[in-house]
C-alpha positions in Angstrom: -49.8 -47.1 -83.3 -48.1 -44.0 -81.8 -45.3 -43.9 -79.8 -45.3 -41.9 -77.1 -42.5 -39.6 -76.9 -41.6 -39.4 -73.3 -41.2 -43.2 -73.3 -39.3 -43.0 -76.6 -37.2 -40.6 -74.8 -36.8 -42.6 -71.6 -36.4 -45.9 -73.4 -33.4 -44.2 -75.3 -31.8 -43.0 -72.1 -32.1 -46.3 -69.8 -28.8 -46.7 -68.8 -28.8 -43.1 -67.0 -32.4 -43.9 -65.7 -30.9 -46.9 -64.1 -28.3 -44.7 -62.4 -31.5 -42.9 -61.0 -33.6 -45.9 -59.6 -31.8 -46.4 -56.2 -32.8 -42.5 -55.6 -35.8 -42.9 -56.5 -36.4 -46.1 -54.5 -34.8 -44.5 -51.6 -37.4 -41.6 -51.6 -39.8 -43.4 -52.1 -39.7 -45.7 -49.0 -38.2 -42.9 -46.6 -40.2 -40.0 -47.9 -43.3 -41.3 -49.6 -44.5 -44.4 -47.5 -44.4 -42.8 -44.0 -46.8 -40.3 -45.3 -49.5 -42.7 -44.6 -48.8 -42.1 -40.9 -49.3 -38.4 -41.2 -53.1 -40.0 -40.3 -52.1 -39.4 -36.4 -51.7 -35.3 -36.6 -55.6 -36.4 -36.8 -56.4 -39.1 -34.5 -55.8 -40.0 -30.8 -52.9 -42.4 -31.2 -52.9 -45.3 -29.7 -50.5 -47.9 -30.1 -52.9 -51.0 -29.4 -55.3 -49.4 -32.3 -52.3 -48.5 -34.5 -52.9 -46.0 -37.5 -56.4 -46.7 -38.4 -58.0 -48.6 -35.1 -57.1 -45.2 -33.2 -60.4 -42.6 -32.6 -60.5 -39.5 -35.0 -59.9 -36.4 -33.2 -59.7 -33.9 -36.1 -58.0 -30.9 -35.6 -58.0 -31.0 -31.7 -54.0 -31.0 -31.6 -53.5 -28.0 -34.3 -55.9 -26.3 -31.9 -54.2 -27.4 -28.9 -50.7 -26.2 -30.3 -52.4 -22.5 -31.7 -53.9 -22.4 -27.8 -50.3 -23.3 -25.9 -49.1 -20.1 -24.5 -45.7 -20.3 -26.4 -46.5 -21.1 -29.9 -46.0 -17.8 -31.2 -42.7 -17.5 -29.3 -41.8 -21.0 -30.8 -43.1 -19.9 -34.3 -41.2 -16.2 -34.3 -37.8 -17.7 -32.7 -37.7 -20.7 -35.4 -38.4 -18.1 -38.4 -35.9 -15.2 -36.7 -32.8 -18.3 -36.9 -33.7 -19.9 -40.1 -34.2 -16.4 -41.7 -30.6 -15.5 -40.8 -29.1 -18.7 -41.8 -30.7 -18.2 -45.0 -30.2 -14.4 -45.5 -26.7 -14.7 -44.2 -25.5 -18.2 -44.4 -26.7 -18.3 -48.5 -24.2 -16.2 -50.2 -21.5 -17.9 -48.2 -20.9 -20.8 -49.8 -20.8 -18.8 -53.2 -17.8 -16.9 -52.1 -16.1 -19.4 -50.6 -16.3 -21.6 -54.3 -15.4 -18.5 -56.2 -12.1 -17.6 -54.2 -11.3 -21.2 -54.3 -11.4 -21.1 -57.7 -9.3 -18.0 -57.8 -6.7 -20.2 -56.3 -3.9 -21.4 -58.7 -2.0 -23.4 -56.9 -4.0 -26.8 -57.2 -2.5 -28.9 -53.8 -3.2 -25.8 -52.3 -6.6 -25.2 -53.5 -7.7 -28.9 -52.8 -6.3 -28.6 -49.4 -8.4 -25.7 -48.4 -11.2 -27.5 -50.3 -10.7 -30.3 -47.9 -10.4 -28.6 -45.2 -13.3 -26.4 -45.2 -15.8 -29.0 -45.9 -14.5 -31.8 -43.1 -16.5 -30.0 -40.5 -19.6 -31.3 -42.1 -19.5 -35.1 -41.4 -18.9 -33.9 -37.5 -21.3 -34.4 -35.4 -23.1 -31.0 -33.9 -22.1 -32.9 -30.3 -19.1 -32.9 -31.4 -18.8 -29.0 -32.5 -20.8 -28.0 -29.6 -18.2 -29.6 -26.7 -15.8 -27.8 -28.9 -17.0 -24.8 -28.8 -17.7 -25.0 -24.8 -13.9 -25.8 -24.5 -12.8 -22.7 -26.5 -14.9 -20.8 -25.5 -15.5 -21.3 -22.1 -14.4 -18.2 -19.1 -12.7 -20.4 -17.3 -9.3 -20.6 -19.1 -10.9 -21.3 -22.1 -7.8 -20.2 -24.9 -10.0 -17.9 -26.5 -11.2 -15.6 -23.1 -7.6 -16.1 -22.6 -6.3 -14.7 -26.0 -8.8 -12.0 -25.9 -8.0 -11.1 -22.4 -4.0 -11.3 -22.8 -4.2 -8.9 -25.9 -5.9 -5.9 -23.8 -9.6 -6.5 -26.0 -11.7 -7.7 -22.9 -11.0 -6.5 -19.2 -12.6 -9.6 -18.0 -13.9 -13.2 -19.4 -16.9 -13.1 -21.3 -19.8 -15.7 -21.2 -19.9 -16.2 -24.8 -22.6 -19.7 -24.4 -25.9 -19.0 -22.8 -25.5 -16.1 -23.2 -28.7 -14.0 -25.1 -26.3 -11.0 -26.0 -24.2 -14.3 -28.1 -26.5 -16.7 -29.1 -27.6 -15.4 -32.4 -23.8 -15.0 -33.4 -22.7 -18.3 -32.0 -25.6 -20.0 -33.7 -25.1 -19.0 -37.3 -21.6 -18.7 -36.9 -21.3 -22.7 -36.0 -23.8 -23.6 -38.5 -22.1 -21.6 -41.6 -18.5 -22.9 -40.2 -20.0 -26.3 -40.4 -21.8 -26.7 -43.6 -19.9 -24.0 -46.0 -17.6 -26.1 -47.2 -20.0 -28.8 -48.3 -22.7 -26.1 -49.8 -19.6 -25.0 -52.1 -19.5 -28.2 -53.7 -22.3 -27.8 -56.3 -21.2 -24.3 -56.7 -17.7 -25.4 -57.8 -18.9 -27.8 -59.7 -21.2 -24.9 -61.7 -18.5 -23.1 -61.9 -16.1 -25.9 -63.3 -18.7 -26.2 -65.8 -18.5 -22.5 -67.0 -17.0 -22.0 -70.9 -13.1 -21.0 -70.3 -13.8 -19.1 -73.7 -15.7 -16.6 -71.7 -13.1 -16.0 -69.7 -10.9 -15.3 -72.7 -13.2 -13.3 -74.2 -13.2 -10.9 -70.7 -9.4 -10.6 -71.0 -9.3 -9.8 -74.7 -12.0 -7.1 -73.3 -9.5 -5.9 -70.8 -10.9 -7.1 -67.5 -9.2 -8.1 -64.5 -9.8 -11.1 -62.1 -13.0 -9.3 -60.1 -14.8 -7.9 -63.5 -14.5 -11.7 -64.4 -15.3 -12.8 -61.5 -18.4 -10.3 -61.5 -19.3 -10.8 -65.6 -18.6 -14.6 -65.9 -18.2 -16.0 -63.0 -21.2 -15.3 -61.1 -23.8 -14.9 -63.9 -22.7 -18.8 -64.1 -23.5 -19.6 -61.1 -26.9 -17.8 -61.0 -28.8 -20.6 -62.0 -28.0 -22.8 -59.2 -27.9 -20.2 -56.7 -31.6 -19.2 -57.9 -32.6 -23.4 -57.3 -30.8 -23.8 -54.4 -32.7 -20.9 -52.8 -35.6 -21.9 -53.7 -35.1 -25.4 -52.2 -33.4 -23.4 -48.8 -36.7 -21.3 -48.5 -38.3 -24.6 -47.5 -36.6 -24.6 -44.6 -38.1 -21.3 -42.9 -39.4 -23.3 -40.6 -36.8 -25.5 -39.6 -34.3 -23.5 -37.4 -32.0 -27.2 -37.0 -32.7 -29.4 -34.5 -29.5 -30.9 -32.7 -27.7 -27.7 -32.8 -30.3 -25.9 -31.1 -31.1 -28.4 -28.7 -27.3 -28.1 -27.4 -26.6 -25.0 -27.8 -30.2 -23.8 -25.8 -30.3 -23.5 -22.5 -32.2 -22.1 -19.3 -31.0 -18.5 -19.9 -31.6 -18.0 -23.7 -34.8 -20.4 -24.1 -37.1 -16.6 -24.2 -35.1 -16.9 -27.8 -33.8 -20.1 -28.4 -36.2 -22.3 -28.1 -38.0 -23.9 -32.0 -40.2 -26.1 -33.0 -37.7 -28.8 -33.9 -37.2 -28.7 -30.5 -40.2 -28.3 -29.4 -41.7 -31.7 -31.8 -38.9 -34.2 -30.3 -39.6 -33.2 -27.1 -43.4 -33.6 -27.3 -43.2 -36.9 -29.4 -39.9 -38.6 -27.9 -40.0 -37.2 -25.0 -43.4 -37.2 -23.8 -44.9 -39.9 -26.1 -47.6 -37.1 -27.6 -46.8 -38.7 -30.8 -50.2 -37.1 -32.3 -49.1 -33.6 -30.8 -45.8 -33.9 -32.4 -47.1 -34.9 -35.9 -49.4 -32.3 -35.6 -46.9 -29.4 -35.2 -44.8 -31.5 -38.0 -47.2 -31.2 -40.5 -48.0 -27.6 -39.6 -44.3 -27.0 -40.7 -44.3 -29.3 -43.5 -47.5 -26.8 -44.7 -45.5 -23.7 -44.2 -42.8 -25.0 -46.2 -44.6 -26.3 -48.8 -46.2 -23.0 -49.6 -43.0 -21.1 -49.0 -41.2 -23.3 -51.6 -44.2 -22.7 -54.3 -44.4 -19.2 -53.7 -40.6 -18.4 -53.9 -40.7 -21.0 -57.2 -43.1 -18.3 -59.1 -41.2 -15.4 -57.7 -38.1 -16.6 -58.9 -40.0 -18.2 -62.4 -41.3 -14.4 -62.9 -37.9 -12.4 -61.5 -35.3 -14.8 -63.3 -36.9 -17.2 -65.3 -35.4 -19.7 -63.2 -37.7 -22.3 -61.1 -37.7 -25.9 -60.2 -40.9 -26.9 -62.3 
């Protein structure tokens, strides 16, 4: 009797299979069972009936999203932010790990490590009440700096403020998560042959040719998987920081469909509404993440599958 190989393969290999069965037990109860509720995005919900005792209504709450007289703002604002997360917020975390890795001192290095990637575990409440302190007109220290040094005449509004949001959005959210996105990409980069770098010198080139030749072909990989996974997210504009940093004044561009669901489920109980929209974006992102997988398989030869 045959053996098949993959189990051959696996069998051989079951001590780093173990190390993946918590993973894969945690996806599958937080990701895979509660797709059996996606059900209610097509019925009239209703918690006596539960999933299946509920009537179907079909697709009478896509249609009553496509008909609500601010879905397309909804749809354009939430791709306009997550496009310039992505376009601008990508590359960042590359630089950061390659001038980190520039650095020889180690303590120093680790320190700025540290602290570039500590604003992560904070809370976006917490980022948001800092930022309305610093930022604030009324003797907020950066009005006053700016004021003080002869570059404003007078206090600027810098929150709610449609001439600032875009700016104070993705520069919070590339403050907050660089540090941690710049993980994996030192770790690529840790994993680069040092003879290449050798080789480079014995070639003549400086630090930025091997940053350029070495370094960064290294990391291309990654980079190429990692923006594949990101492009999933073009629908997903970020739903705490949003919600705080949106207000009355900048809601004509500030307002998402993160947003939007929470309110509609949570805070209107239109649970079947609000899965609805969710699996609208869910659809989008699926067929974002497999057409950017073939671009990237044909462009690069680099895809997840």
């Amino acid at each position: 009797m045959r053996t098949n190989p993959l189990l051959k393969r696996i069998w051989r290999h079951r001590l780093l299979y173990l190390f993946l069965l918590p993973a894969v037990v945690w996806f599958f109860l937080f990701s895979y069972v509660p797709l059996y509720g996606i059900q209610i995005a097509f019925r009239d919900f209703r918690f006596s009936g539960g999933f299946t005792g509920s009537p179907w209504a079909g697709l009478k709450y896509f249609r009553q999203f496509f008909d609500y007289y601010q879905s397309s703002q909804l749809i354009r604002n939430t791709i306009l932010i997550s496009g310039l997360k992505l376009t601008i917020g990508f590359a960042m975390p590359i630089v950061l790990a390659i001038l980190l890795n520039e650095i020889r001192n180690l303590k120093f290095k680790k320190t700025l490590q540290t602290l570039s990637y500590l604003p992560y575990f904070v809370s976006w409440v917490v980022v948001v009440t800092l930022m309305q302190r610093l930022l604030t007109p009324y003797g907020g220290p950066v009005n006053d700096l700016l004021v003080s040094s002869g570059l404003l005449k007078d206090p600027i509004q810098f929150l709610n403020n449609t001439s600032w949001f875009y700016q104070i959005v993705i520069g919070s959210d590339i403050w907050k998560n660089i540090g941690w996105n710049s993980i994996i990409y030192m770790a690529a980069i840790a994993g680069i042959d040092q003879q290449l770098y050798e080789a480079a010198k014995i070639d003549g080139a400086g630090r930025f040719r091997q940053m350029w030749h070495v370094t960064l072909p290294g990391v291309r990989n990654i980079a190429v998987i990692l923006f594949i996974l990101a492009a999933g997210s073009l629908m997903s504009a970020g739903y705490e920081q949003l919600l705080l940093l949106n207000g009355p004044a900048t809601a004509a561009i500030g307002s998402v469909l993160d947003v939007h669901v929470i309110g509609a489920g949570i805070g209107e109980g239109r649970l079947s509404y609000a899965a609805a929209v969710g699996l609208f974006q869910s659809a989008i992102a699926l067929v974002l993440i497999l057409a950017v997988n073939r671009i990237a398989r044909k462009v690069s030869d680099v895809s997840l599958f």
